[in-house]
Structures are given as structure tokens and as C-alpha cells.
N, C-alpha and C positions, 0 to 999 in steps of 0.2 A: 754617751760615754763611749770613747772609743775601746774597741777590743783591745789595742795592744798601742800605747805610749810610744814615745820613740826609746825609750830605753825602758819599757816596761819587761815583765816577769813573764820568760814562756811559759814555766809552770804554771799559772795561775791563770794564763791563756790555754793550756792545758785543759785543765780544769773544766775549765769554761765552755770548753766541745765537748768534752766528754759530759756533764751536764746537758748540753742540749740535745748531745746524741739521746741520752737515757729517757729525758722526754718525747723525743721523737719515736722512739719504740712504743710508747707508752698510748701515743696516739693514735699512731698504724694499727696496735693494737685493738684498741678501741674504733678503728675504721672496721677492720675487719671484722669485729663483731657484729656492727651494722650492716654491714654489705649484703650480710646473710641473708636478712629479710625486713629488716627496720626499717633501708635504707629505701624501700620503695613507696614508703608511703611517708616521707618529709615533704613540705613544701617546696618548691621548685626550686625560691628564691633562699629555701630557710639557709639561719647562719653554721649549722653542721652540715647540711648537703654543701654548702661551698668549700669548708674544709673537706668534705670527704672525696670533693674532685680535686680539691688542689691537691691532698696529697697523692691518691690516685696518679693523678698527670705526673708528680713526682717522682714516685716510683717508678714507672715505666717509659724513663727518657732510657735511650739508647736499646729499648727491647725491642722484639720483636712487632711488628703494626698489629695492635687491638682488633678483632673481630667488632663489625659492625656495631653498635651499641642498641640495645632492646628498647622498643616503642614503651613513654612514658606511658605506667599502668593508668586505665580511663579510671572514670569515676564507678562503671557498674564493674565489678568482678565475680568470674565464675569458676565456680572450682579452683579453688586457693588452696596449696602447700604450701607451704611458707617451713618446708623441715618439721622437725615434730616441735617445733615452739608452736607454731602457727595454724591451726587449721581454720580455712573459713567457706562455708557453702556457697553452692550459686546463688545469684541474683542480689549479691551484697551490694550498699550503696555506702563508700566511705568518702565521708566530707576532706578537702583540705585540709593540714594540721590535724588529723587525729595522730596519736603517738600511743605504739605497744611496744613498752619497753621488755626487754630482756635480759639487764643485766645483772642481776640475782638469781637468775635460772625460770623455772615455773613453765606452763603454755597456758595458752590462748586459745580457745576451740568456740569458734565462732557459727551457728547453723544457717541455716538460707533466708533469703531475704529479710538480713537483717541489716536497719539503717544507723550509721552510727554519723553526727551532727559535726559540725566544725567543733574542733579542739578539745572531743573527745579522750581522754586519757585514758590505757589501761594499763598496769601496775603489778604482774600476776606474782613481783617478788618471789621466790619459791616455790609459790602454792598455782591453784588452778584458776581461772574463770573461763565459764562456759556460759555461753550465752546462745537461747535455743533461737529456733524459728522465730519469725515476723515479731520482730523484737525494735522497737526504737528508741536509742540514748540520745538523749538531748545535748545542745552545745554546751560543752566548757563541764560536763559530766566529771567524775573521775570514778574508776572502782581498782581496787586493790583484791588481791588474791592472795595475801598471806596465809590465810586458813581455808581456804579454797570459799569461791564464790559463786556461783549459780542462779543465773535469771530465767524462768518459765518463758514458754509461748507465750506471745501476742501482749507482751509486757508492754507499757510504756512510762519511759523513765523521762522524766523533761529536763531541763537546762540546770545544769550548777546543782547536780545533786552530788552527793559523794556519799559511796559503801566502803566501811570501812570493816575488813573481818579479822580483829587484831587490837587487842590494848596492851600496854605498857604493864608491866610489873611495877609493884612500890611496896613491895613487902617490907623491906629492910630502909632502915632511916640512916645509917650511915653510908649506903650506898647511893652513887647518884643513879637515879631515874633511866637515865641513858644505858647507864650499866647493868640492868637490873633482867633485862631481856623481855621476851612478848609472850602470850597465851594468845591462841586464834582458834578458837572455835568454827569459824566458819557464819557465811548469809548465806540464808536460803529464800529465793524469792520465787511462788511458785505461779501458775499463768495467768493471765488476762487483770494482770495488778496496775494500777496508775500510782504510779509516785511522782508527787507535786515538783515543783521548781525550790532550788536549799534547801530540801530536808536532807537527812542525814542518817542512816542506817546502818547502828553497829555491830559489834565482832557477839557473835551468836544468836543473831536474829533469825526467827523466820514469820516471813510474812505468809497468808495464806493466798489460795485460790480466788480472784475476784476480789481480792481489801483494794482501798485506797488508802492513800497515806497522803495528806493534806500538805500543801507547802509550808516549808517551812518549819516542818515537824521534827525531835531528834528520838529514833524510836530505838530503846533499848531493851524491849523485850517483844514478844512473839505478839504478833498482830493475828486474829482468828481468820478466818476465810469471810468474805462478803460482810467485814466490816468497813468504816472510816474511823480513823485514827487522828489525832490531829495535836500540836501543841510540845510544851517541852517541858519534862519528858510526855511522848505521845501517850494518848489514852484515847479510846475509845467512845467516837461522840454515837455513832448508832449503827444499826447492821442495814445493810443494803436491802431491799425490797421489790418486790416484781411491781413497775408501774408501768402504766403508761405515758407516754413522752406529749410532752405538751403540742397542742396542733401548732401553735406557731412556730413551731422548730424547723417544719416542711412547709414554708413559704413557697419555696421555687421546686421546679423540678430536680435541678441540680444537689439538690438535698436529698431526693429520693434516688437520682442514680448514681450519689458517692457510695449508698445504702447498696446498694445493688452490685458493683462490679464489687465491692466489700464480699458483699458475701458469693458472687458468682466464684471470685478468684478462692476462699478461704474452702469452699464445697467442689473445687475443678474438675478434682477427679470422681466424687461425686456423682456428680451433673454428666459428666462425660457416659456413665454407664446408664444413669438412669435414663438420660433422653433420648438414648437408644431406639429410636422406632423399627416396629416388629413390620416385617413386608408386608406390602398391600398386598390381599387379596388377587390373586389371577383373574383378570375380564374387570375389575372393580373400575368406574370411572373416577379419576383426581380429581378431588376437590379442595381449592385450597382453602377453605372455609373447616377442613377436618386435617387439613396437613400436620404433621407433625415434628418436632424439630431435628429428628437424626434425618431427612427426605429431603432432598432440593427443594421437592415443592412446595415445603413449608413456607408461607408468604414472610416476608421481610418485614413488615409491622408487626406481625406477631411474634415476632424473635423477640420484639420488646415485653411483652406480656410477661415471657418468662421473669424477667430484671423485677416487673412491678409482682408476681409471685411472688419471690427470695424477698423483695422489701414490705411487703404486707405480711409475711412470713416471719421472717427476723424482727421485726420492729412491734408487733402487735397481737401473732399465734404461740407465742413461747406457751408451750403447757397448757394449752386454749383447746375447748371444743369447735371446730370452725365448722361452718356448714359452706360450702360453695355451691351457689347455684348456676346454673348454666353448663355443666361438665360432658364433654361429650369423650372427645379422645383422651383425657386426665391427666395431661403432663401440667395442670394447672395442681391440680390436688396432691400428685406427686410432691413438688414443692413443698408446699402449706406442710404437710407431714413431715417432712423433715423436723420441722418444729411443733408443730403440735400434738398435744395429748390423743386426740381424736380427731379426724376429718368426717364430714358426710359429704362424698359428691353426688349432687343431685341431677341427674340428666334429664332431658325432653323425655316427655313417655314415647313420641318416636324416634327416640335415636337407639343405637344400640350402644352400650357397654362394652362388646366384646373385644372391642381393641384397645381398649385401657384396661381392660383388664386381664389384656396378653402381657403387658409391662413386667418387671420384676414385682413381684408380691412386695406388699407394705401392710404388717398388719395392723394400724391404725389409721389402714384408712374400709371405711362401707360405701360403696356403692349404691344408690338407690334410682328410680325410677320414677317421675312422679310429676304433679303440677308445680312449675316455677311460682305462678301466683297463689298456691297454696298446697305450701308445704306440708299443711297436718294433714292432709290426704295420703301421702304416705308413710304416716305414721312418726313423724316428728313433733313432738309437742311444742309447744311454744314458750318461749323465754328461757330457753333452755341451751343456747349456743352464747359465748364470748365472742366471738366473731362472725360475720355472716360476710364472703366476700363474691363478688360479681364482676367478673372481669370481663368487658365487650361483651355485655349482656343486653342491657337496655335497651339498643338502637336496633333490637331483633323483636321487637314489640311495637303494638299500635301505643300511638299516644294515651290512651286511657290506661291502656294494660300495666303502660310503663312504671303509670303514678299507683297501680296494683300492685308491681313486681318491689317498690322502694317499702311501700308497707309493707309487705309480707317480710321482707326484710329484716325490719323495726321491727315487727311480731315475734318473730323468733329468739329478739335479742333478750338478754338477761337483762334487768336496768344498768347504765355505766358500757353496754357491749358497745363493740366496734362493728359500723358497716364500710367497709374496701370498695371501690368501684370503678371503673374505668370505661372510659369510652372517650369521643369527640363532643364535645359540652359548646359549638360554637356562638359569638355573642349576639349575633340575630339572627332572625328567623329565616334570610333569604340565603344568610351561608350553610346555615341548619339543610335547609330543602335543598340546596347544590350539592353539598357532599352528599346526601339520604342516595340522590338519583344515582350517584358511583358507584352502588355497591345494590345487588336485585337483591341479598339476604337481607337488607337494612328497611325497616318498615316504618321509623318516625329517629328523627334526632333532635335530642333536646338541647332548649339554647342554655347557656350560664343562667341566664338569668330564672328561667322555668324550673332547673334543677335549685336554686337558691333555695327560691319559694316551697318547692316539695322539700327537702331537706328539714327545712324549718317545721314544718309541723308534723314533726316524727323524734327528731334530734334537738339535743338542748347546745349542739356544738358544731361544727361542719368547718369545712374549709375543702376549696377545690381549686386545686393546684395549676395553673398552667393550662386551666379547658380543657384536662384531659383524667385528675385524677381524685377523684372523692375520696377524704376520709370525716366517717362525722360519730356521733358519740349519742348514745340512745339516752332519754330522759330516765336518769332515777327516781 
């Protein structure tokens, strides 16, 4: 339809700019509210970044020529202002298509390293959501802030969930719904929580520390801490327990060191003080066989010890008495304590202790001095450790001794304990004696198949990772 007939109505043509003008403010408007910080994080191709350059371009025919234009934000961002709608920490990773709106007011305070999925939504309407540390929302999420919202450390939320902190009024029957207005309470989710794929968490929940909440669940009251949840409305199927993880879980190595840089990164600064090594002695000769990890001369295979440490650590010492044998300089037992109840590190009767225990103090962990093949000589009873771990131990022993040092092992263990082990496990005996001869501290190396068979008549379980990493489970 044309604008104006040949004998049409200038009024009515009138009219008709003046209407588009009033729209056109309407939009600029609405441009400019994006520009602020919205506008950075649309898709490249989406269909409001393209109005927001056309009109952009629009405005500024006959101005002045535009300063350069700022490099598209990458996908990792650090130190994010975004004005006081937006805060977000370093080391964030935001997928394509996430959207934080702000057109109801509210902010956004986002913590570090947290990863938000493709087509993530956030909604703060009003109110707030805050979302801490190593945090991850899955794709096509949405959470709303109307009553403010809050999600703990180390959460993770998966695909197509939606928090909703806000319900509808319906008190009055002659009024509609719509009209009625909202109550929001507020969701509170506190850390280390998994929330399934379409469940649904509503306005005055809080979930606790360590719950799950099952896919597909609609949870409208308070979840306890280290329970599972499940169903609609959720309930309560049982509370979470300290077990241990099935051996077939650690198949591959690669399973043990997702385990490992997991907990090296969550422990950094940690790890950074504790490995600290105190200076050598003046006149002392280097050996890198005692090196230790703050020193250059700490050998480079051993840097890996540390990784299998933190994952026999994390994975199997939580609240464990552990016994380590083999300990000389004790940044292995360092470790292990972190997590466990109690450590005993047991050193060669000739080595000394006193550079591990120049380290910062750890009061759960003892020191001892004593026979590797037999522990009760130093006064350890037997059956009396959950864990008993030996890292690059065995290959420092005669072949008989070795098949002594795996017993003593077993002996110590409570029935159900865990033995940890590391070393080179090669599949025959001529790679075995090749590698033995590289190394003047190494006195027999056992092949795969020698360890099997010792394993087995000790443990009702075993599994050895990759030729390099023993885990096996003592006879109840």
C-alpha cells in the first residue's frame, strides 16, 4: 500500500511518520539499553545484533567517523564489568547465545571460572543472581532472579534446567491471575550440588551442601544437605554415603589424570606453599632420587607422583587412616593429608626424616622410622589402616622382598582397605630387566603379569592401570 494516493490525505500521511518516528525512538531506545552490556554477548549473526548495527549505522550517517571498533569479546573472559548490572570473574567461559537480560532492572554477579553452555538464559528481572566459583549451567538452562537467586561453588547444573524464585498470586477469584502480582522468596543452592537435566526448582527452595536432585524432578521444598531427591513433587530417595568408586571406573590412565589436574587446580594455591622445598643443606650432594618438587632438580617423572598423590588422595583417603610406606622427603604424605584422617609416613630405617619434616607442620600426619617389610616393628598393628599406599616403591626391592613388601601391605589392611601402588609394571621380563638397568637405585621390576598373580592372593579385587598404576581392595 502506497504511503500517499495520488490524491490521498496529507494528514493521514502525517500521521503515519509521526507513528513511525514514535517507533523509531522506541527502538533506539531499546538499542541503547543493549549497547551497555547485553550487546556483547549476542550471536554474531543473531536477529537483534543486526538491528542493533542497522540502526547504529543509521544514526550516525553525516557524524563524525566512529573510532575504531573493539575486537569481538573471545569466548574465555577476564575481569568482566559490565556497569553494576554485570559482574563476572576471571577465567569465565560463555558459550554462544547465552542471554542476560536486563530489562526489569536486577544484576548479575557472576564468580571465576565459571562456564555457562550454549543458550544459557539469565532473567535477574529485579532481583539478583549470583553465581559463585567453578560453577557449570548447562545448555538451554534458564534461572530467573525475581527473589534473588544464588548458586554455591563447584555446582553443576545440566541442560534444560530452570530456577524459578517467584510464584503467581491467586488469592482473589474475581481477579485475573495476571493481575494478582508475585511473592519470591528467593532459591538458595548451596556447593558441590548436581542438578539433573528438566528438573525444576522453585521460588523458596533451598537445596543443601552436596544434594542431588535427579532429572527431571520438580522440587518445591528444602532438599537436606548430601541427600538425592527425585520425582514430582521431589522427595527424598536416600542420603549420600562415603564409598568407594567402582575399580572399573579407572580403566585408563586418563581417568586418573581428569582426577588429578581436578584436584591440583581446586588445591593451586595450596600445593603452591606446601611444595615449597626447604634448601639443601650446604656441601649436601643432589640426588635426584630425594629431590623435591619446589628444586629444579626434582626429576620430571616424579612431578607425576605428585598428580597420582592428590588422586589416591581425593578418590580413596577422605577420612581414611593411611599408612605410606616408602616416605623419605614427604611431599607424598603431605598430599594424602590433605585428605585424610591420619597419615603414618614410614621411611627406610636409613634415611632421615629431617627434611620432611622441615616442611610446614601438618598435624595429622606421624612420622615413623622402621622396616617397609614389617611394619609391626615399629609399632603399627596390623589391620588397622583403610588405606596403605606405596608410590615407586617396589622396584627399590629384591624380587622376594617385593612379594614381602605387597604382603605387609595386605597385613596392615582392615578387611575392604585400599592398597595404591605405582611403579613400571612392564609386560615381559626382557623389557622389565631393560628398564631395572636405567636406574642403579632400582633392584628388580616387576612384569604385569608377576604383579597379577601376587595381587591375587592378597586381594579379592585389583586392577592395574596402564602398567603403571595399582589399585586393588583387601579380602573381607
Amino acid at each position: 500500500m502506497p504511503y500517499l494516493a495520488p490524491n490521498g490525505d496529507i494528514e493521514e500521511l502525517t500521521a503515519r511518520i509521526d507513528a513511525l518516528r514514535e517507533n523509531i525512538a522506541k527502538l533506539e531506545q531499546a538499542v541503547d539499553r543493549y549497547s551497555r552490556w547485553e550487546r556483547a554477548f549476542f550471536p554474531p549473526n543473531g536477529l537483534v545484533r543486526k538491528i542493533v548495527s542497522l540502526f547504529s549505522r543509521s544514526r550516525t550517517r553525516g557524524a563524525p567517523p566512529a573510532s575504531p571498533a573493539e575486537p569481538a569479546p573471545s569466548a574465555e573472559r577476564e575481569n568482566h564489568e559490565r556497569g553494576e548490572h554485570l559482574q563476572m570473574g576471571p577465567g569465565c567461559t560463555i558459550a554462544q547465545q547465552v542471554f542476560f537480560d536486563h530489562v526489569d532492572g536486577g544484576c548479575i554477579k557472576i564468580g571465576s571460572s565459571v562456564g555457562l553452555r550454549f543458550g544459557v538464559q539469565l532473567y535477574p528481572y529485579g532481583g539478583r543472581i549470583s553465581i559463585a566459583d567453578n560453577v557449570i549451567i548447562g545448555a538451554y538452562s534458564t534461572i530467573y532472579g525475581h527473589g534473588d537467586t544464588s548458586i554455591g561453588e563447584n555446582t553443576i547444573i545440566a541442560s534444560h534446567v530452570v530456577l524459578i524464585p517467584s510464584n503467581h498470586r491467586f488469592n482473589a477469584l474475581d481477579v485475573p491471575i495476571c493481575h494478582q502480582g508475585i511473592s519470591a522468596k528467593g532459591i538458595r543452592i548451596e556447593s558441590n550440588v548436581w542438578i539433573g537435566t528438566h528438573a525444576v526448582i522453585l521460588d523458596g527452595v533451598t537445596i543443601g551442601t552436596g544434594a542431588i536432585v535427579a532429572a527431571g524432578a520438580v522440587v518445591n521444598r528444602d532438599v537436606p544437605p548430601y541427600s538425592i531427591v527425585g520425582g514430582v513433587p521431589a522427595k527424598v530417595i536416600r542420603q549420600r554415603e562415603e564409598s568407594l568408586p567402582p575399580l572399573h571406573s579407572f580403566g585408563r590412565r586418563v581417568d586418573i589424570e581428569r582426577v588429578q589436574k581436578r584436584e591440583a587446580w581446586l588445591l593451586r594455591g595450596t600445593l603452591a606453599s606446601l611444595l615449597e622445598a626447604p634448601p639443601v643443606k650446604a656441601g649436601a650432594e643432589p640426588d635426584a632420587e630425594e629431590g623435591s618438587p619446589g628444586e629444579e632438580r626434582f626429576p620430571g617423572p616424579d612431578r607425576g607422583l605428585l598428580g597420582s598423590s592428590l588422586f589416591a588422595g581425593s578418590t580413596f583417603c577422605r577420612k581414611a587412616r593411611v599408612l605410606d610406606i616408602g616416605s623419605t622427603d614427604g611431599w607424598g604424605p603431605r598430599l594424602l593429608a590433605l585428605y585424610a584422617r591420619e597419615v603414618v609416613a614410614l621411611s627406610p630405617a636409613t634415611a632421615t626424616p629431617e627434611r620432611a619434616r622441615s616442611f610446614r607442620k601438618q598435624d595429622n600426619i606421624r612420622w615413623l622410622q622402621g622396616d617397609a617389610l614389617a611394619p609391626a616393628t615399629a609399632g603399627l598393628a596390623e589391620g588397622s589402616f583403610d588405606v596403605v599406599t606405596a608410590m615407586e616403591a617396589i622396584e627399590h626391592f629384591s624380587r622376594a622382598d617385593g612379594r614381602r613388601l605387597v604382603a605387609a601391605a595386605a597385613a596392615m589392611l582392615k578387611p575392604g582397605g585400599v592398597f595404591i601402588a605405582t611403579s613400571a609394571f612392564p609386560d615381559t621380563r626382557e623389557e622389565a630387566d631393560a628398564l631395572c638397568a636405567t636406574n642403579p637405585h632400582h633392584l628388580y621390576i616387576v612384569t604385569s603379569g608377576e604383579m597379577k598373580a601376587l595381587l591375587a592372593e592378597h586381594f579379592s579385587e585389583s586392577t592395574l592401570i596402564d602398567n603403571m598404576f595399582i589399585i586393588a581392595i583387601k579380602k573381607s
